[in-house]
Short mmCIF file of the C-alpha atoms (twelve columns), coordinates in Angstrom:
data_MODEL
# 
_entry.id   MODEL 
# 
loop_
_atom_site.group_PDB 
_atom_site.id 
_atom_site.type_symbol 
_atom_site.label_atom_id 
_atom_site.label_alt_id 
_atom_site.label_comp_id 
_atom_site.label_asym_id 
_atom_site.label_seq_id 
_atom_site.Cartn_x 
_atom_site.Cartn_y 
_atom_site.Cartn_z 
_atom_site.pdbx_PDB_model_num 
ATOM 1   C CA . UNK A 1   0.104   4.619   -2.333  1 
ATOM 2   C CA . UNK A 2   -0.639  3.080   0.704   1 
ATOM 3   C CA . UNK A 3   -4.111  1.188   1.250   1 
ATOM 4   C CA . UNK A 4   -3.805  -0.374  5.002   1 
ATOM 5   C CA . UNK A 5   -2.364  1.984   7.567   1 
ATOM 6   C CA . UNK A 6   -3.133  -0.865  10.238  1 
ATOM 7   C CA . UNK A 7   -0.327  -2.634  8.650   1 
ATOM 8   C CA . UNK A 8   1.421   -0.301  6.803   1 
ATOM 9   C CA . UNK A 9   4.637   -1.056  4.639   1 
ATOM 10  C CA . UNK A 10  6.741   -2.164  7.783   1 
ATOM 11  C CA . UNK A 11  4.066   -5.397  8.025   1 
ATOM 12  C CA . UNK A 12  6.290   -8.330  8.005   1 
ATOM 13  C CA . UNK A 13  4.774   -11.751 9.170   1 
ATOM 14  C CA . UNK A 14  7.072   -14.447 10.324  1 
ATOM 15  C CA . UNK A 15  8.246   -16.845 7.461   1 
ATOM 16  C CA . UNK A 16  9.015   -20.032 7.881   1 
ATOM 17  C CA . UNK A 17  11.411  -19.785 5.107   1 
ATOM 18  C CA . UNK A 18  13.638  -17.267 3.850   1 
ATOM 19  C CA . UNK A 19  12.107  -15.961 0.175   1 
ATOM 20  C CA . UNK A 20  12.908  -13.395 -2.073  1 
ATOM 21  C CA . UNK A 21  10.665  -10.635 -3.327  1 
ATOM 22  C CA . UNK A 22  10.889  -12.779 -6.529  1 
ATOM 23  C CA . UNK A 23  10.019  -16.165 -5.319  1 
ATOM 24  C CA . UNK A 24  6.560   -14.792 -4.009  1 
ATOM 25  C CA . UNK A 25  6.172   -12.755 -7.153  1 
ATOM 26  C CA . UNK A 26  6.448   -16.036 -9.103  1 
ATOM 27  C CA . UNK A 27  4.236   -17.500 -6.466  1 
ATOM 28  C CA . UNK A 28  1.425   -15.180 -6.805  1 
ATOM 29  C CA . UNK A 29  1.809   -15.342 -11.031 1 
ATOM 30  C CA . UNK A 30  1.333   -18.621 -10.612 1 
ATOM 31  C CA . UNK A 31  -1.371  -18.916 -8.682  1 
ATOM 32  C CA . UNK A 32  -3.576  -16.017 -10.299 1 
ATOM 33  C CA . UNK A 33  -2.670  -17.789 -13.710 1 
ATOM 34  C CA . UNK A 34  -3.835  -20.984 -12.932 1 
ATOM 35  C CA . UNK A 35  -7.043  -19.773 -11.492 1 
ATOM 36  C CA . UNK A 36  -10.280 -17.947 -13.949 1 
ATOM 37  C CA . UNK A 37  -11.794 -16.460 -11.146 1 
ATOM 38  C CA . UNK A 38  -11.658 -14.321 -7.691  1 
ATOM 39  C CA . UNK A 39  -14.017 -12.815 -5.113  1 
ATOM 40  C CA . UNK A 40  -14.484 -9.423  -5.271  1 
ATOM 41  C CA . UNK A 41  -14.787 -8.280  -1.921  1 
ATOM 42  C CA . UNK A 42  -16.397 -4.616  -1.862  1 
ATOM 43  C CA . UNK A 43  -17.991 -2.316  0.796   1 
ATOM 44  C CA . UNK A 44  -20.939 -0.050  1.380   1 
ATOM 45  C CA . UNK A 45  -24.031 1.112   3.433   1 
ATOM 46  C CA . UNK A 46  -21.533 -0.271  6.658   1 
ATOM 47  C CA . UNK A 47  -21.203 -4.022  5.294   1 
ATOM 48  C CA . UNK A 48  -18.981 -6.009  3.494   1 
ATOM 49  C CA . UNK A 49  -20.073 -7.931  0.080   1 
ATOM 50  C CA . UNK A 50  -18.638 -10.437 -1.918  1 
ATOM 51  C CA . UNK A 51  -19.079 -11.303 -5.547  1 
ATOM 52  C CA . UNK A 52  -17.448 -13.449 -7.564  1 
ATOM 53  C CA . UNK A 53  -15.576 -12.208 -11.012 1 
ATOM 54  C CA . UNK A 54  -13.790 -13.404 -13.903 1 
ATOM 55  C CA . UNK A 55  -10.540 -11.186 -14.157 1 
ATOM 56  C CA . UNK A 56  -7.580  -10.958 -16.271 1 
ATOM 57  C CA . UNK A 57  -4.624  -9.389  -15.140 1 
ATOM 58  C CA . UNK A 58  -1.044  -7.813  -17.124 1 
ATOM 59  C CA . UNK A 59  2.319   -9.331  -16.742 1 
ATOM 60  C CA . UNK A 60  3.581   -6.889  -14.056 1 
ATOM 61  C CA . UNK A 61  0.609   -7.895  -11.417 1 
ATOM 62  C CA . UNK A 62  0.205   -4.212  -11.060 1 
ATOM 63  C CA . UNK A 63  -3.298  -4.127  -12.675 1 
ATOM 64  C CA . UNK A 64  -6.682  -6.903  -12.837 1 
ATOM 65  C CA . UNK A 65  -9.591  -6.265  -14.612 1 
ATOM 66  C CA . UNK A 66  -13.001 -7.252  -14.293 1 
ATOM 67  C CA . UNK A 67  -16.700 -6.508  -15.936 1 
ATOM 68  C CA . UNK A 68  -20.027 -6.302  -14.209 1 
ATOM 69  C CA . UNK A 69  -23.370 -5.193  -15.368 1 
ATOM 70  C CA . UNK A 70  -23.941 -0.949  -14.551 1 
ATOM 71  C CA . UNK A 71  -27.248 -2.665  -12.923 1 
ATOM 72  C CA . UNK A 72  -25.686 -3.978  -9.707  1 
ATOM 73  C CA . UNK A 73  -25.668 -3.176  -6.322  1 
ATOM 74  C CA . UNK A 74  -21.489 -4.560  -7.166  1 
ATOM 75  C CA . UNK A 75  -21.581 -1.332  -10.193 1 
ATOM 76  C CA . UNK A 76  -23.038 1.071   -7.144  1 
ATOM 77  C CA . UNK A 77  -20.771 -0.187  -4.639  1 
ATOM 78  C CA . UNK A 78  -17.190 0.629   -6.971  1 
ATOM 79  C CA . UNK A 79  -18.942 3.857   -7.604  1 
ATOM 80  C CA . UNK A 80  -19.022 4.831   -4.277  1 
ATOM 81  C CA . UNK A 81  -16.184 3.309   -3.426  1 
ATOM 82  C CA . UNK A 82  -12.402 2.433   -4.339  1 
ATOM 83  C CA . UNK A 83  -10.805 0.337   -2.310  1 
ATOM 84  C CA . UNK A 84  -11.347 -3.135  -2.785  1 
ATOM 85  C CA . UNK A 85  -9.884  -6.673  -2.547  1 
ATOM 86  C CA . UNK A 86  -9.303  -9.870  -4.881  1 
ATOM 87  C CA . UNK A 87  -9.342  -13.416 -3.241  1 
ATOM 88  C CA . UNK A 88  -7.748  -15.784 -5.165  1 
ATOM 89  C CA . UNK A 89  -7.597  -19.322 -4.207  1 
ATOM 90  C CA . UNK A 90  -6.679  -22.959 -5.939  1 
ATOM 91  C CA . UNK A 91  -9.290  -24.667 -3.407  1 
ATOM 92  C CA . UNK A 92  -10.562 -26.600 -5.522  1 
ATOM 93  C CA . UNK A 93  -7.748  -28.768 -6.465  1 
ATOM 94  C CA . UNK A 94  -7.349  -30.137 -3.280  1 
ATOM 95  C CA . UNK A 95  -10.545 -30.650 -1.211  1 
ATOM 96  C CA . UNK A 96  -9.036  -32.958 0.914   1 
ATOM 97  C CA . UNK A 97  -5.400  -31.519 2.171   1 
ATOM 98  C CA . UNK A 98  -5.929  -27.902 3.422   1 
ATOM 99  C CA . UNK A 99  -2.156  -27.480 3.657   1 
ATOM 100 C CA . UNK A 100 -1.800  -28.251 -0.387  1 
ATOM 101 C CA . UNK A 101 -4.486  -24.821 -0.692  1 
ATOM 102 C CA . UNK A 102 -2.778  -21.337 -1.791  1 
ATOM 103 C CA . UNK A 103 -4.735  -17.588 -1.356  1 
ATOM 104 C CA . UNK A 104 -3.714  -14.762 -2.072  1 
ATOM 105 C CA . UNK A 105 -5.720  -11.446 -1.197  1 
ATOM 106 C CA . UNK A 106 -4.800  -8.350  -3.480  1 
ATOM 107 C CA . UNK A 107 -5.676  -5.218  -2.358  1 
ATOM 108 C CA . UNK A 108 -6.241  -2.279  -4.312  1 
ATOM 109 C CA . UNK A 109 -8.141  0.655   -5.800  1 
ATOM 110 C CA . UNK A 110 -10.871 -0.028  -8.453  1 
ATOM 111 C CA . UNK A 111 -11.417 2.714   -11.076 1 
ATOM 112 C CA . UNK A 112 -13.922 2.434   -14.161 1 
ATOM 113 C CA . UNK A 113 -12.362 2.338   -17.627 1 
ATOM 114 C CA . UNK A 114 -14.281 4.745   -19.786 1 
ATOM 115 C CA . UNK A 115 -14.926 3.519   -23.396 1 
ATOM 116 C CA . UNK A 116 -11.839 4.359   -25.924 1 
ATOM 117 C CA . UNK A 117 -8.247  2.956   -26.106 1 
ATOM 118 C CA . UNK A 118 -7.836  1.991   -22.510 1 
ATOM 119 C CA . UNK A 119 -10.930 0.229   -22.410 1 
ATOM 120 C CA . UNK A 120 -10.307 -1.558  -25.519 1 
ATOM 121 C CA . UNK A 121 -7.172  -3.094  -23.787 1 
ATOM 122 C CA . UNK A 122 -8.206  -4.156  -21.348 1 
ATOM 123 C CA . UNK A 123 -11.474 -5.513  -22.666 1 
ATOM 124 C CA . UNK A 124 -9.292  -7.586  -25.448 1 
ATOM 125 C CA . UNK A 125 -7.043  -9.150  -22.407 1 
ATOM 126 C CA . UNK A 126 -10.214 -10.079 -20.447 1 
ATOM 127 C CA . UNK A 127 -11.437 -11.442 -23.341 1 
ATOM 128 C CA . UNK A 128 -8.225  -13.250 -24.410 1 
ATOM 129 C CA . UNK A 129 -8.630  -15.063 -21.162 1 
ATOM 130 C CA . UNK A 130 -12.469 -15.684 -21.491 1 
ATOM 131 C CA . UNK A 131 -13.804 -15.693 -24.671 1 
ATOM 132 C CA . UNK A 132 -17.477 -16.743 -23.941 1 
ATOM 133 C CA . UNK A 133 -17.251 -13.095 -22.702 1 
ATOM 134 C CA . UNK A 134 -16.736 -11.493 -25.318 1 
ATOM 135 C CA . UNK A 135 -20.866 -9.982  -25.831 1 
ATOM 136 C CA . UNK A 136 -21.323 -9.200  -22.484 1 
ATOM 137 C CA . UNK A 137 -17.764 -7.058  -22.593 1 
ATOM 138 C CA . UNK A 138 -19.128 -5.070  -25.582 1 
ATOM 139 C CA . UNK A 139 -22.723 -4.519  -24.137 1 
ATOM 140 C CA . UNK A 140 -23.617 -0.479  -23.211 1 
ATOM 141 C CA . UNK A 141 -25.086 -1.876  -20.353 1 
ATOM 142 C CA . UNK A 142 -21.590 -3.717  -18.761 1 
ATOM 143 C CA . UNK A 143 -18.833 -1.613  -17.002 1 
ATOM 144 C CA . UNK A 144 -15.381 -2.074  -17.317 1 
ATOM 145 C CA . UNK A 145 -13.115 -1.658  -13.944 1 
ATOM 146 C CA . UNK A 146 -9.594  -1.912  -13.481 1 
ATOM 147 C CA . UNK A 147 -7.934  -2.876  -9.972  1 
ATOM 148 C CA . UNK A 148 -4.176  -0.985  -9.473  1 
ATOM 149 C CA . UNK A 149 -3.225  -3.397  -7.468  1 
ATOM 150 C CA . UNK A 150 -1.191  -2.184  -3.867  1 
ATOM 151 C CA . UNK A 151 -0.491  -4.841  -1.667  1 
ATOM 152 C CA . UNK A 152 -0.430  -9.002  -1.957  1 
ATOM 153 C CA . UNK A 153 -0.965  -11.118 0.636   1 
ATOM 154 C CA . UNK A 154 -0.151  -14.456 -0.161  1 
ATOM 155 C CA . UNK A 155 -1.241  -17.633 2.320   1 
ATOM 156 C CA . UNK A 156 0.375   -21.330 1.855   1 
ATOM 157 C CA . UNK A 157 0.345   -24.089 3.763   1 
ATOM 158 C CA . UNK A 158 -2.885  -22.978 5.912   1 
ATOM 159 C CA . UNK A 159 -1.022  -20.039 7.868   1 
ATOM 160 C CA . UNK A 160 2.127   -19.405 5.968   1 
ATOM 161 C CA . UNK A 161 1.604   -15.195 4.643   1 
ATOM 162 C CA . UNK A 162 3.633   -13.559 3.323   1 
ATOM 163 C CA . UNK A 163 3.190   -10.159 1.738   1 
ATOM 164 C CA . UNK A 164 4.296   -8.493  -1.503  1 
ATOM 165 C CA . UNK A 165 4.428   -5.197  -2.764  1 
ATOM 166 C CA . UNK A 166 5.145   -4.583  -6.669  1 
ATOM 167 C CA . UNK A 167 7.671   -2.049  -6.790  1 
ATOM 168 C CA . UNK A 168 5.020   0.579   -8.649  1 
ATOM 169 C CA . UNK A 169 3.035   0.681   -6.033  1 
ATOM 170 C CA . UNK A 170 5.842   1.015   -3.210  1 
# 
């Protein structure tokens, strides 16, 4: 699956050093580990929004999830449409030393789980990771959505990318 034909899977920006697949894996774990919460950036009606979410995500990196109330322009946006991006950034930690501040921008495809098994595992790891949660997972009125994640593009040092793909989505 292939979500930016712009850059396609032949996008390789220049890296200052040489790192493994692996490395930047590890990279991006760490980073989305370390941090409770992302930007969702959606798209609709011919602009751009931004919302911020609190996400969990499964060992491989190949899937986030996040809740929202059904009652949102963010609910009618996913609805209409898939692709969507996660900015994750550790910003915050260093307020004063831009080139200390990691990003990464996941891009992917956004699909609501429907109540039964699924939905019950990936509500339990969202709520794992944020208990306080936990009422507004179970409410009727919240949606559950899942991001298959398709491309990472990871940012250090202020202009350092470099970009992973997770060999399921390749």
């Amino acid at each position: 699956m292939q979500d930016e034909p712009m850059l396609g899977p032949e996008f390789n920006p220049p890296l200052t050093d040489e790192v493994s697949d692996q490395s930047a894996a590890e990279c991006i774990h760490a980073l989305v580990s370390e941090e409770p919460f992302a930007v969702l950036c959606t798209q609709g009606e011919g602009q751009p929004y931004g919302s911020v979410v609190a996400f969990a995500f499964d060992q491989g990196l190949s899937s986030f999830v996040f809740a929202t109330p059904k009652a949102t322009r963010k609910f009618r946006l996913l609805s209409h449409c898939d692709r969507v991006a996660l900015v994750i950034d550790n910003r915050g930690k260093y307020p004063h030393d831009m080139m200390k501040v990691g990003a990464v921008t996941i891009t992917g495809k956004a699909h609501q789980i429907e109540p039964g098994p699924q939905f019950e595992e990936w509500a339990g790891l969202l709520t794992a990771r944020h208990p306080y949660l936990k009422s507004f997972i179970e409410s009727p009125s919240t949606a559950l959505f899942r991001v298959e994640a398709i491309r990472f593009l990871h940012v250090t040092r202020f202009q350092e990318v470099r970009q992973w793909i997770p060999a399921s989505s390749g």
